[in-house]
N, C-alpha and C positions, 0 to 999 in steps of 0.2 A: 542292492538297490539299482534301478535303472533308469540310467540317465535321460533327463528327457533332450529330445534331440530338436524340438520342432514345436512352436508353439501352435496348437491344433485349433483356435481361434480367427476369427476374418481380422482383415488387416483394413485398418480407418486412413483412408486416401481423398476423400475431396479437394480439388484445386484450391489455390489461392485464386482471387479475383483484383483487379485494379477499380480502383473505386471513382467513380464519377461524379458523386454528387452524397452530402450527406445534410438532411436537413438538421434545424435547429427545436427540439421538439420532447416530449417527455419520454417517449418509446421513436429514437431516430430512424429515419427511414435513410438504409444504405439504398445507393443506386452503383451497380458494377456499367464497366463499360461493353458486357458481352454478358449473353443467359449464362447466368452462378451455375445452375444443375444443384444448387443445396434445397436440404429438405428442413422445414419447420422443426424445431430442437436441436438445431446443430448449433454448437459452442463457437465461436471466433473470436479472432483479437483484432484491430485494429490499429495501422501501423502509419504514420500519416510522410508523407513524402516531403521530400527538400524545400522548404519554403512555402507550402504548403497551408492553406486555412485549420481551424478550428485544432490546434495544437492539444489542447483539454484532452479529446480522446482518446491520443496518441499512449498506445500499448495499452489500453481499456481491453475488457473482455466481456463478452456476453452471448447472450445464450438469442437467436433472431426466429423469428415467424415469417415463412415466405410470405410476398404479398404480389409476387410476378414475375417473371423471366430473369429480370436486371432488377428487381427491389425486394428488400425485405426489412422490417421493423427488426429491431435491437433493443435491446434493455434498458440503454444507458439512456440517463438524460441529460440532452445536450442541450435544454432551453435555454440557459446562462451562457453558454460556450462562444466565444466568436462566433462567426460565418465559416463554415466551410467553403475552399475555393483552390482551384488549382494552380501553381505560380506559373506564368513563362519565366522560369530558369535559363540561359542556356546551359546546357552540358550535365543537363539534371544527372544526378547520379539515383535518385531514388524515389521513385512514385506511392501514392499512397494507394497502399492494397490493405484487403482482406486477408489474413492470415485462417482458415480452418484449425483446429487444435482438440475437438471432441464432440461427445454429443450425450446427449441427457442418456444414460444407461440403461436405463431401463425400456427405451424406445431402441436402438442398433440399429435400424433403419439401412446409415448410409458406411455401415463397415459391411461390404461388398464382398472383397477378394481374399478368399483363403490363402495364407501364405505358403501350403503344404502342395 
C-alpha cells in the first residue's frame, strides 16, 4: 500500500477579526474593526475579550451572512444578552475577536490554498 504523503485538498485559512460592536438581536450583527474578507456560510466562534460586554456569547459558534465590509449577521440570539461593549482595561491581555473554524461543506467557497 502507498503511503499517502500529502493531503491533496485546499487548506481553510480566513483571518480572525477583532470585533467592534455586536448588537443585541435574533440573528446578531458582528461589526470587525477592519473589512473581515469572509464569505456568507463561513462558520465562527466568538471569543469575548477581558472585561468585555455581552459575556453570553463568549465561545458560541455559528455559521454568519455577510452584510458588508466590517458586518455580518450570525446565528445566535443575543436579544436577552447584556450589551455588548468594550472595557478600558489597562494592560488588556485579551480582545474580543472572531475566531474562523469552517464553513458549510457543501459550499468550499473560502478554502483557497492547496497545501501541495
Amino acid at each position: 500500500m502507498t503511503p499517502i504523503l500529502a493531503f491533496p485538498n485546499p487548506e481553510f485559512i480566513p483571518a480572525m477579526r477583532i470585533i467592534q460592536n455586536i448588537t443585541q438581536a435574533e440573528n446578531a450583527e458582528v461589526t470587525t474593526t477592519f473589512a473581515h474578507g469572509y464569505l456568507s456560510g463561513l462558520i465562527v466562534r466568538i471569543n469575548i475579550g477581558t472585561g468585555d460586554g455581552m459575556k453570553q456569547i463568549d465561545t458560541q459558534t455559528g455559521t454568519i451572512t455577510v452584510t458588508g465590509l466590517t458586518t455580518f449577521l450570525i446565528d445566535i440570539n443575543t436579544a436577552t444578552y447584556e450589551p455588548f461593549f468594550i472595557a478600558d482595561v489597562p494592560h488588556k491581555s485579551f480582545y474580543s475577536i472572531v475566531v474562523t473554524i469552517g464553513e458549510i461543506n457543501s459550499i468550499l467557497t473560502q478554502a483557497t490554498q492547496n497545501t501541495l
